[in-house]
DRENPAMI-965187 format. One record per residue: x, y negated, z negated of N, C-alpha, C, CB in turn. Coordinates in pm, whole numbers, padded with zeros to 5 digits, always signed. Glycine has a CB too. Layout:
// DRENPAMI-965187
XYZXYZXYZXYZ ...
This chain:
// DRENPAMI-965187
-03623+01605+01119-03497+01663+01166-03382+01563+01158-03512+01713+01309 -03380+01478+01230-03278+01312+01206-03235+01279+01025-03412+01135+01268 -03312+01358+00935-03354+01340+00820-03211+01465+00769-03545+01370+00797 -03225+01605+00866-03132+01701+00837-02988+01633+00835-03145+01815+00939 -03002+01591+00975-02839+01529+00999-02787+01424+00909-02822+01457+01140 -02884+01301+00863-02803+01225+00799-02780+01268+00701-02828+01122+00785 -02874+01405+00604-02808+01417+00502-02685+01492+00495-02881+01453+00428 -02692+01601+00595-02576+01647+00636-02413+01605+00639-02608+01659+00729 -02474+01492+00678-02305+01387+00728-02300+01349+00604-02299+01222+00859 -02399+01271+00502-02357+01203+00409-02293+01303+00291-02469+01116+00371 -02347+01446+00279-02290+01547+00192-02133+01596+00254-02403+01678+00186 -02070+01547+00330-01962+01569+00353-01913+01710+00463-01923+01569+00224 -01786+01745+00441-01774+01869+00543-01814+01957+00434-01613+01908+00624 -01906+02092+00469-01913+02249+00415-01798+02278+00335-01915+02362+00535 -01860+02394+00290-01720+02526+00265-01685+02564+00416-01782+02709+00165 -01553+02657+00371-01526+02700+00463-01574+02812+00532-01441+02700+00449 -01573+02827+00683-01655+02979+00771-01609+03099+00708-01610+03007+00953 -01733+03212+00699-01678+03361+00661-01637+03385+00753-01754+03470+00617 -01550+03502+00750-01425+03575+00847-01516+03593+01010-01364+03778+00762 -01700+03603+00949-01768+03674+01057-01869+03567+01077-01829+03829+01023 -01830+03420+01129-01941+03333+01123-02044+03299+01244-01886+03221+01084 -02158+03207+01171-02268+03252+01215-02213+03172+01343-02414+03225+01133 -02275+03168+01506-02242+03110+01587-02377+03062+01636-02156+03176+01663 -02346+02927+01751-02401+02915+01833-02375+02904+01996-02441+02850+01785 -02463+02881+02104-02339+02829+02180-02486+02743+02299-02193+02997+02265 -02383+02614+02315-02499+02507+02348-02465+02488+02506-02488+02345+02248 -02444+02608+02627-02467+02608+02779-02458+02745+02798-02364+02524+02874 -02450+02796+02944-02502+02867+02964-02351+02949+03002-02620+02833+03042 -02261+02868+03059-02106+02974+03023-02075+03047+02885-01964+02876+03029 -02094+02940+02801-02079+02923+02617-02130+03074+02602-02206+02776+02513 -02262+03063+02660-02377+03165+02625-02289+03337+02639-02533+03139+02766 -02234+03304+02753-02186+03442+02837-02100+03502+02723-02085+03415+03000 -02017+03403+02674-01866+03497+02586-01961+03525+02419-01652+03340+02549 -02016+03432+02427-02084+03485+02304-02144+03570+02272-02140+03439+02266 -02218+03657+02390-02323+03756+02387-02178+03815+02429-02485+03757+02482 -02132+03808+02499-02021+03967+02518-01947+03943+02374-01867+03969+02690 -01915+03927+02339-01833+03925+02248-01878+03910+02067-01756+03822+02301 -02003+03825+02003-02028+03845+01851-02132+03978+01841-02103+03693+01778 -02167+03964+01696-02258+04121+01681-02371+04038+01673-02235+04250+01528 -02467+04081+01721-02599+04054+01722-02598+03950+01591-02695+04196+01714 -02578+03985+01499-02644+03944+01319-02555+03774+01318-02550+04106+01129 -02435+03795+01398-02390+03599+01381-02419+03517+01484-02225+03555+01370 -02525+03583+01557-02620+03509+01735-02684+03420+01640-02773+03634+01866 -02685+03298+01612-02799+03220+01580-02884+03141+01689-02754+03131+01488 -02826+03125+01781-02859+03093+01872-02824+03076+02029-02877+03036+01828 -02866+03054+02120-02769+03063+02247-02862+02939+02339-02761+03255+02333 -02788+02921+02498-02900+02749+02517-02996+02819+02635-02786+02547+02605 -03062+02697+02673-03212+02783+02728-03193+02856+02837-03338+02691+02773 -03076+02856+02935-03046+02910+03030-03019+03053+02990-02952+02843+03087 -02990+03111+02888-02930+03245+02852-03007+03347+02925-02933+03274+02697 -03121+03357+02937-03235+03472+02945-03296+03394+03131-03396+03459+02755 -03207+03344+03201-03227+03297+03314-03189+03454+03385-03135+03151+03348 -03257+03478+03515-03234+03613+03606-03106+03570+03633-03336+03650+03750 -03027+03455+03666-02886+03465+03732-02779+03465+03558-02853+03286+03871 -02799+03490+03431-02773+03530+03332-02662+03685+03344-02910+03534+03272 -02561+03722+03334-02521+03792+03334-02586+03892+03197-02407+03746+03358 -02549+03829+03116-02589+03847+02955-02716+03866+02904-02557+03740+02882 -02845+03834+03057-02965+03798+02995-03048+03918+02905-03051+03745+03110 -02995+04032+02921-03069+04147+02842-03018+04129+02711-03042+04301+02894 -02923+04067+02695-02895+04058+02513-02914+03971+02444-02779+04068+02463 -02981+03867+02556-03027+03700+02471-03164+03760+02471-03009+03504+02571 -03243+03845+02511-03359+03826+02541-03439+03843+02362-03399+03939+02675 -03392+03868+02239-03430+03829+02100-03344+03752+02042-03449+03931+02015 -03319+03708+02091-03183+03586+02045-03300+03429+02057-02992+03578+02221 -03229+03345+01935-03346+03246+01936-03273+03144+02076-03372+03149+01749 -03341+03080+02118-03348+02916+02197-03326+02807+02138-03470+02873+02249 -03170+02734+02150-03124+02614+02074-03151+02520+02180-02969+02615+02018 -03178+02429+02164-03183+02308+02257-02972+02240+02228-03357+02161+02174 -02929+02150+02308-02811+02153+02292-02773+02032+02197-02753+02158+02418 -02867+01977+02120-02866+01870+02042-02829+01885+01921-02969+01818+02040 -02804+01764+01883-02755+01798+01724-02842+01827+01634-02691+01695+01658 -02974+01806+01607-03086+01825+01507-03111+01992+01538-03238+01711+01541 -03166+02039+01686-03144+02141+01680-03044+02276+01598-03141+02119+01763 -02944+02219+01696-02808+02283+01621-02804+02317+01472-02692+02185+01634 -02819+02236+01404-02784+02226+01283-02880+02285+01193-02759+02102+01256 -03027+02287+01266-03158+02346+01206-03121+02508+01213-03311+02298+01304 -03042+02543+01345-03004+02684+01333-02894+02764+01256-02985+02712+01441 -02852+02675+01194-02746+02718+01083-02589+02773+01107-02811+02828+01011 -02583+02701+01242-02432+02813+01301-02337+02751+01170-02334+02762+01520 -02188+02837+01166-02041+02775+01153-01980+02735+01235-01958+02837+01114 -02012+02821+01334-01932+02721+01446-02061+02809+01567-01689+02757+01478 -01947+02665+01652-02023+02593+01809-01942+02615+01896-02054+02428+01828 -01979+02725+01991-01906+02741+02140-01968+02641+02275-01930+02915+02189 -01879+02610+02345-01940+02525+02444-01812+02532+02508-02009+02377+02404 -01889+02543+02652-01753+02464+02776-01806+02347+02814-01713+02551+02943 -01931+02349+02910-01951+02200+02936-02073+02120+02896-01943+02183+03070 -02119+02188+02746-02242+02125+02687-02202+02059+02593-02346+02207+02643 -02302+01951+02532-02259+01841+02454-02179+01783+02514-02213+01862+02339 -02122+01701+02399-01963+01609+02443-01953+01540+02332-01954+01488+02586 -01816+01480+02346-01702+01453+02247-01822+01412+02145-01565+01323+02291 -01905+01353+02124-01973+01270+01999-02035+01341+01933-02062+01166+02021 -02103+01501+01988-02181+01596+01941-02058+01646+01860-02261+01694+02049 -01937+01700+01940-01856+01792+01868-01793+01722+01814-01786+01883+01923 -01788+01583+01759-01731+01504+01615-01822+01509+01491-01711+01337+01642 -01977+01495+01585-02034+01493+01459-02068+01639+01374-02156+01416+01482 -02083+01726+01481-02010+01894+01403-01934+01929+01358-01981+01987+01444 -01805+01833+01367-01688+01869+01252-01682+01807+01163-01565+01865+01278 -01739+01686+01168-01768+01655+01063-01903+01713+00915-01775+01548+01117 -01991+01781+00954-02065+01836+00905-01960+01972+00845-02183+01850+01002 -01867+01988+00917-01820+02157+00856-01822+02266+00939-01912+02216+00744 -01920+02225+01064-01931+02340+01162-01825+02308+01298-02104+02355+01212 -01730+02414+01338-01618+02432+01397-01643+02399+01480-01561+02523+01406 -01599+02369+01628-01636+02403+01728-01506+02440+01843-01729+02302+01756 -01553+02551+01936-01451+02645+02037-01490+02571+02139-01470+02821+02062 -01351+02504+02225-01394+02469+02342-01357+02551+02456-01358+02351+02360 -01425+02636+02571-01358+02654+02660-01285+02649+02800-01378+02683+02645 -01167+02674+02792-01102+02617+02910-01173+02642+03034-00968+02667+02924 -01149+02516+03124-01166+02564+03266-01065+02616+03363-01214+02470+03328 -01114+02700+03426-01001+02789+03475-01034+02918+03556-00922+02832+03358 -01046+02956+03703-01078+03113+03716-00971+03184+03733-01165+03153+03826 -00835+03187+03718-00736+03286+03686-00760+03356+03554-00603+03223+03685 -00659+03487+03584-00759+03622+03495-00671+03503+03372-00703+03881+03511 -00548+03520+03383-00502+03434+03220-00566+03398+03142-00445+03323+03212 -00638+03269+03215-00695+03125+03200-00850+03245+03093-00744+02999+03419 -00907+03271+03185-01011+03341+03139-00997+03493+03045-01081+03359+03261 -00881+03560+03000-00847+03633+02954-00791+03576+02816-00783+03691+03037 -00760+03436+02820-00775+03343+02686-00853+03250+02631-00697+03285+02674 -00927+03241+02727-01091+03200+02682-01125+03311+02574-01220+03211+02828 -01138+03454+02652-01192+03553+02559-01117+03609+02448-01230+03656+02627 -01021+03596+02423-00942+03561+02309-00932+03470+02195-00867+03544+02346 -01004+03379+02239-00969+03202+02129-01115+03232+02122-00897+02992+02215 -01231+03289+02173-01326+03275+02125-01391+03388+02005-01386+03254+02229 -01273+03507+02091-01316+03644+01970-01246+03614+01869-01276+03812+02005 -01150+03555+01883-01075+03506+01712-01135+03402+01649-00916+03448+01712 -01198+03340+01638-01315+03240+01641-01417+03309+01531-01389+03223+01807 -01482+03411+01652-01600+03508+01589-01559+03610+01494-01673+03587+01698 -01381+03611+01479-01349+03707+01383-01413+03854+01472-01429+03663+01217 -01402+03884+01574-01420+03979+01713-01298+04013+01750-01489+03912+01842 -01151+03989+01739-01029+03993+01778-01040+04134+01879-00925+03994+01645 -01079+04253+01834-01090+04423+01890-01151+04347+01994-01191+04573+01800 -01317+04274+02041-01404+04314+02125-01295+04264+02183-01550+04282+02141 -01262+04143+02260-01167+04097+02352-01082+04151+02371-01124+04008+02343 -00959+04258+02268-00907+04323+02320-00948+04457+02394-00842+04322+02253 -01008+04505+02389-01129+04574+02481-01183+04578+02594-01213+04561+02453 -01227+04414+02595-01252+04369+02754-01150+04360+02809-01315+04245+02786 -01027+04277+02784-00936+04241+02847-00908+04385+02913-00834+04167+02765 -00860+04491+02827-00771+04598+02863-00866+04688+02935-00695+04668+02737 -00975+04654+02982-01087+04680+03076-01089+04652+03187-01182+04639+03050 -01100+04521+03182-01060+04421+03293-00919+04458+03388-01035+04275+03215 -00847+04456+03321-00728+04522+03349-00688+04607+03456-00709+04580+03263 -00784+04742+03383-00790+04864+03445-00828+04874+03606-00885+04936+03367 -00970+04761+03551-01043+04800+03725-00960+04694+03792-01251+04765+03763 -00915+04554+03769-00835+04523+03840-00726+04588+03926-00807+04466+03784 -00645+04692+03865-00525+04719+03890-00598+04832+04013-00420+04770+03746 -00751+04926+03930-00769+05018+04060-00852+04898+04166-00882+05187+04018 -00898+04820+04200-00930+04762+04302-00824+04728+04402-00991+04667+04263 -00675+04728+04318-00583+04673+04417-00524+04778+04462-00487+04574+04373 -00556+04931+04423-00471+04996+04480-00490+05076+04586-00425+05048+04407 -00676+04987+04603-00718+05075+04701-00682+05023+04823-00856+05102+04696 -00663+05087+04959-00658+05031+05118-00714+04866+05113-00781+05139+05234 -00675+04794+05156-00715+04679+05236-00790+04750+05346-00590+04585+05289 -00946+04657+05358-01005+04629+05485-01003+04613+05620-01029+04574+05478 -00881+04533+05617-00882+04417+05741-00969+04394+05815-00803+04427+05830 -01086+04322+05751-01229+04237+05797-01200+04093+05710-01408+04332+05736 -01308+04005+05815-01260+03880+05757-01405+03817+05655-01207+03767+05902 -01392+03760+05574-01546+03775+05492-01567+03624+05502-01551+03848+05303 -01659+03587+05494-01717+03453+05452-01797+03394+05345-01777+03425+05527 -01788+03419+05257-01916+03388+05158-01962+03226+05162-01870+03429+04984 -02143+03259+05175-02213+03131+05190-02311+03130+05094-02271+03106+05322 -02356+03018+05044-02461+02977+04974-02511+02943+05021-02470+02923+04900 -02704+02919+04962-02824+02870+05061-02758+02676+05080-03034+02896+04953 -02688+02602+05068-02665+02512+05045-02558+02486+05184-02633+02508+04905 -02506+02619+05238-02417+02592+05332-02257+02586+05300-02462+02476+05382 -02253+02653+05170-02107+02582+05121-02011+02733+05085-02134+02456+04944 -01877+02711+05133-01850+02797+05130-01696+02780+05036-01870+02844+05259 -01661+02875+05027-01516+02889+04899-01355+02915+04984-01547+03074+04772 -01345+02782+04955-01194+02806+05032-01077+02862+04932-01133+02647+05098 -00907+02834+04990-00846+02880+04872-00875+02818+04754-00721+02876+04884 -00834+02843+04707-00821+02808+04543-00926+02773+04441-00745+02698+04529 -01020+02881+04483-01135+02884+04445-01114+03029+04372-01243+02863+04562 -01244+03040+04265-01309+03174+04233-01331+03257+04337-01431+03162+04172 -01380+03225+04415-01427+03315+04506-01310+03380+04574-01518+03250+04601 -01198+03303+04669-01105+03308+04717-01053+03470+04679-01033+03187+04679 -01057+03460+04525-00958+03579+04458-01061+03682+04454-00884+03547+04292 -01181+03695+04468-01295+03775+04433-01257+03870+04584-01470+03677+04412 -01262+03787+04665-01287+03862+04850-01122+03940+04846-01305+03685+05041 -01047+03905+04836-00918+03924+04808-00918+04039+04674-00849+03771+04778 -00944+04021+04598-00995+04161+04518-01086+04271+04556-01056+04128+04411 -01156+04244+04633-01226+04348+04717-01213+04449+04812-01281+04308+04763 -01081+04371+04902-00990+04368+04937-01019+04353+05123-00924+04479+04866 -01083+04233+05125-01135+04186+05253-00975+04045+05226-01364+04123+05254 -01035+03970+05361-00928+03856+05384-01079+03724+05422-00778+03907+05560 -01032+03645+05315-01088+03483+05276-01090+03417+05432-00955+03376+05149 -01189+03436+05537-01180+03390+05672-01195+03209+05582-01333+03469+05812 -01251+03172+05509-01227+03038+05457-01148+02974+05483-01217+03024+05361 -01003+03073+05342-00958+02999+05358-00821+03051+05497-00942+02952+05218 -00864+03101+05560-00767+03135+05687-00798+02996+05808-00821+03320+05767 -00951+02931+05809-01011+02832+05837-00863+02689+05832-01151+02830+05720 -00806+02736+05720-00760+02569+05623-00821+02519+05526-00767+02441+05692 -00962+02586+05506-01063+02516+05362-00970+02547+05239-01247+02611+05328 -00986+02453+05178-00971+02461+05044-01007+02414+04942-00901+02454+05027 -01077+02463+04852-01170+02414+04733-01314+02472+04811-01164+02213+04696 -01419+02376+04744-01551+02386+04787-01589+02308+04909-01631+02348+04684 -01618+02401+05034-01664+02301+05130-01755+02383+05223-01541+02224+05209 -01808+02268+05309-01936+02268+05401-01915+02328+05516-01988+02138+05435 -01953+02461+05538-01944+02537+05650-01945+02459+05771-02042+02629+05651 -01871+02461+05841-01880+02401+05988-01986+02552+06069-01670+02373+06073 -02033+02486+06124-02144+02575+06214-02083+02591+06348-02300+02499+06234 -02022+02542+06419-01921+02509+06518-01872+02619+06519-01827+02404+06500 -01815+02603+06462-01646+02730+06374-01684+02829+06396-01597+02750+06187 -01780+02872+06319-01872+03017+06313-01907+03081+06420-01997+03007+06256 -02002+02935+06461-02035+03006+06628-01938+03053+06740-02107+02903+06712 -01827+03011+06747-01734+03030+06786-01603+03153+06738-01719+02918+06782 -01612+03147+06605-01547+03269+06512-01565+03326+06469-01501+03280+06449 -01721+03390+06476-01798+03469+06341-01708+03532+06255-01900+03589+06381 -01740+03541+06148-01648+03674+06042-01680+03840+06053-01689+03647+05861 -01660+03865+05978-01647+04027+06015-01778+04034+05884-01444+04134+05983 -01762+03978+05815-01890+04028+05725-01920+03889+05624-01844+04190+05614 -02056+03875+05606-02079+03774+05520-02110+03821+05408-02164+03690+05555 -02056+03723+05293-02082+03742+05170-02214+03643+05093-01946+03723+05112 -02326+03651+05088-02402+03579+05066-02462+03553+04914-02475+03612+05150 -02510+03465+04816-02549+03453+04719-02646+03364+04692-02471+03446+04666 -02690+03372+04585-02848+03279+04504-02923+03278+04617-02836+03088+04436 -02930+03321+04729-03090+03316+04863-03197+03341+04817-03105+03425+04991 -03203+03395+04640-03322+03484+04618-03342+03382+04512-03311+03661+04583 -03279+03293+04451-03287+03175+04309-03344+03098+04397-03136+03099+04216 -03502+03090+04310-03554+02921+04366-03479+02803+04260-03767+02896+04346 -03389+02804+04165-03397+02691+04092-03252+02678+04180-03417+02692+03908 -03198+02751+04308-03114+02694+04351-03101+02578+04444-03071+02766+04378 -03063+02499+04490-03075+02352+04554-03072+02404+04684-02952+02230+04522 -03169+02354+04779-03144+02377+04958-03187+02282+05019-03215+02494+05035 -03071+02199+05057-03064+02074+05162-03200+02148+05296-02844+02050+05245 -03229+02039+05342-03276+02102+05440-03168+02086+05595-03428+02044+05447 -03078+01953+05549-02985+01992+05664-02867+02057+05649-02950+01891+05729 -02923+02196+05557-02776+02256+05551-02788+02353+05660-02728+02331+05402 -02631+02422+05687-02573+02529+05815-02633+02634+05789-02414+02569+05829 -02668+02653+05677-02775+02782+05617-02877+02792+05706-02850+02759+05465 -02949+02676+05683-03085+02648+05753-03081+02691+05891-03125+02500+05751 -03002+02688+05973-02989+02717+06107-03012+02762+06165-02943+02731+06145 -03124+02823+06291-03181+02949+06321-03066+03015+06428-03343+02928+06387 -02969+02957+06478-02897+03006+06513-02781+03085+06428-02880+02931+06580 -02737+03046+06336-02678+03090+06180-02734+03221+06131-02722+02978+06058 -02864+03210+06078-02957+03294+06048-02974+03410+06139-03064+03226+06036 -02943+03377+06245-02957+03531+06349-02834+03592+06355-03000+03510+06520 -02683+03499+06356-02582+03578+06323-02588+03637+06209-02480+03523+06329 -02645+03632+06110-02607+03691+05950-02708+03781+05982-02627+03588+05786 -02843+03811+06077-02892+03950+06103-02806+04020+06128-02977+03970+06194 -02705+03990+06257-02667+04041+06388-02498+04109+06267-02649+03877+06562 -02441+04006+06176-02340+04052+06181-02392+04110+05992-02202+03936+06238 -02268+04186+05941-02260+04262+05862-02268+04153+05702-02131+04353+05904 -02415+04180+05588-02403+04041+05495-02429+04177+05405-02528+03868+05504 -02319+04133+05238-02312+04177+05153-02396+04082+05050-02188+04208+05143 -02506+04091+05027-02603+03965+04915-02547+04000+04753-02832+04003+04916 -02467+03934+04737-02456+03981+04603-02479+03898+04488-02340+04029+04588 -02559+03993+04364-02622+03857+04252-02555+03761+04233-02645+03881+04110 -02651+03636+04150-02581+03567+04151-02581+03555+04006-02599+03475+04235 -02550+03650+03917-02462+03674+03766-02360+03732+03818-02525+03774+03638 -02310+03752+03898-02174+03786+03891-02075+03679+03971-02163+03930+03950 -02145+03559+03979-02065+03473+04047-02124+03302+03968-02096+03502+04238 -02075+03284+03859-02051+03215+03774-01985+03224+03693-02110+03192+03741 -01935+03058+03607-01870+03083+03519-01733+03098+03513-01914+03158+03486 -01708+03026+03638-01531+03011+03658-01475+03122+03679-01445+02958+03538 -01552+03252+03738-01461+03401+03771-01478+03453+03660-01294+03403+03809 -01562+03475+03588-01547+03507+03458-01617+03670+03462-01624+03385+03355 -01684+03696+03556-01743+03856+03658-01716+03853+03809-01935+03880+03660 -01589+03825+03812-01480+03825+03965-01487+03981+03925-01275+03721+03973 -01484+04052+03844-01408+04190+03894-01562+04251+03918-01283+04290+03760 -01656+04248+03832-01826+04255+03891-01833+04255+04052-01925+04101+03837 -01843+04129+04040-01846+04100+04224-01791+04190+04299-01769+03975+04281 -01613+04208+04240-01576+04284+04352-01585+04385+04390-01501+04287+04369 -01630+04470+04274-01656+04570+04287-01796+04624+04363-01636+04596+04180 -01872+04523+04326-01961+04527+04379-01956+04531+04524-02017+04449+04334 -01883+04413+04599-01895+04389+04762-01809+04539+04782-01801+04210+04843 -01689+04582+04718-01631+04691+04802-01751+04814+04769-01451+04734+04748 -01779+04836+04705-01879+04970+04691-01996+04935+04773-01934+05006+04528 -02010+04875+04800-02116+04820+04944-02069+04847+05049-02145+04669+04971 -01947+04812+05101-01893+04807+05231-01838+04991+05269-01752+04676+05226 -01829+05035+05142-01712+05162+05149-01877+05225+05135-01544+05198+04997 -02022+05203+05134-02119+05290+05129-02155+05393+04999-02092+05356+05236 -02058+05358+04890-02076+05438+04817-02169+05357+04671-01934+05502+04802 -02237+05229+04760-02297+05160+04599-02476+05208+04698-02239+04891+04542 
C-alpha cells in the first residue's frame, strides 16, 4: 500500500474530477453530508463510525464500503475528492492534493447559515447542487412551522450521562428554543458547555428534562458526574424527561430541526 502512495505522488496530480465524482469522507460528520447528499454510485467510501446506532445516516452506509482515515486507505478506494470536517489534517489533505484528489473542508458552525453552506459547498463539490437545494428549502419550511407554533412556557434542561449541560450559544440552546420551550441553562448564566451544578437543580428543578446518549455505551460516564446522583435521578423520575436520540444531536446542529421536532411532538402528545 505505502508502494500505492509513493507512486502516486511521484506520477504527479490526476486529470481532472468528472462533473459527478467519486467521493469519500474520512469522520463521521464528513459521513452525514455525504450520505444525504451524493448518489449511491460516487459513495466510495465513508469512516468507520458511519453505520454507528447514534449515525443519523446509518441505514444508507450500511453497503457502503469502510475507509480507515489514512492515506493508503484512501487512495486504495479511488475517491476524487475527500470530505472531512475534523478527520485527517493539514498533511493528509496536502498529500491529496497533491495526488489530484480534491478535498471539501467543513465549516464549524451550528447556525442554520453556517450549516446551510456546509450543504451547499459540499453538493457543489458532488456536482448535487438540486439535493441541497432541496434540503435547505426543507429545512426552511419546518423551521418557519416550528416557530409559528405557541411557545410553551416550561423551562427545559438538557443533560448528558456525563452531567453536562448546553448553555447559550450552543447547538442545543437554539434546538430547546426551536421547540419552543425556554433554555433554563442558559437563563442559569451558562454559557457554552458546562457542568450541571446539582445545587441549582435541587433548588430550581426545570419544568422538563431533555436527556440524551443514556442508552450509548461508547458514551463516557464519570462516575462523579451530577448524572450519577441518586438524588438527581429521582428528580428526572419525579419531573417530566424527553430522551431524545442521540443522531439527532450531533454534528454542530446539523438535525436541530430533527430534535425539535421531535421534543415538541413529545410534549404536545402527538409523537
Amino acid at each position: 500500500m505505502l508502494a500505492l502512495v509513493a507512486g502516486l505522488l511521484w506520477a504527479g496530480p490526476a486529470a481532472a474530477a468528472p462533473s459527478t465524482p467519486a467521493v469519500v469522507s474520512i469522520d463521521y460528520c464528513a459521513d452525514q453530508y455525504v450520505l444525504a447528499l451524493a448518489d449511491r454510485g460516487q459513495i466510495h467510501g465513508v469512516s468507520p463510525r458511519a453505520r454507528q446506532a447514534f449515525s443519523y445516516h446509518r441505514e444508507r452506509a450500511a453497503d457502503v464500503p469502510v475507509v480507515e482515515p489514512v492515506a493508503e486507505a484512501i487512495l486504495h478506494a479511488g475517491p476524487d475528492l475527500v470530505v472531512r470536517f475534523w478527520g485527517g489534517n493539514q498533511r493528509l489533505v496536502s498529500m491529496l492534493e497533491r495526488v489530484g484528489v480534491d478535498t471539501v473542508n467543513i465549516l464549524y458552525g451550528h447556525d442554520t447559515e453556517t450549516i446551510f453552506g456546509n450543504l451547499t459547498k459540499v453538493a457543489s463539490a458532488l456536482g448535487r447542487a438540486d439535493e441541497a437545494s432541496g434540503l435547505i428549502a426543507d429545512q426552511r419550511a419546518r423551521i418557519a412551522a416550528l416557530e409559528a407554533r405557541p411557545r410553551l412556557n416550561l423551562r427545559a434542561l438538557y443533560l448528558t450521562p456525563s452531567g453536562t449541560t448546553g448553555g447559550a450559544g450552543t447547538d442545543v440552546d437554539g434546538m430547546i428554543r426551536l421547540a419552543g420551550l425556554e433554555n433554563m441553562a442558559a437563563e442559569l448564566g451558562y454559557r457554552g458547555w458546562r457542568t450541571v451544578s446539582l445545587e441549582e437543580l435541587l433548588m430550581n428543578p426545570p419544568d422538563v428534562f431533555i436527556g440524551s446518549f443514556f442508552d450509548d455505551a461508547d458514551v463516557s460516564r464519570s462516575s462523579w458526574s451530577p448524572a450519577r446522583h441518586p438524588r438527581l435521578a429521582r428528580m428526572m423520575g419525579a419531573v417530566r424527561t424527553v430522551p431524545v436520540p442521540g443522531r439527532f444531536l450531533s454534528c454542530s446542529g446539523l438535525f436541530s430541526v430533527d430534535a425539535a421536532e421531535y421534543i415538541r411532538a413529545t410534549l404536545d402528545g402527538t409523537r
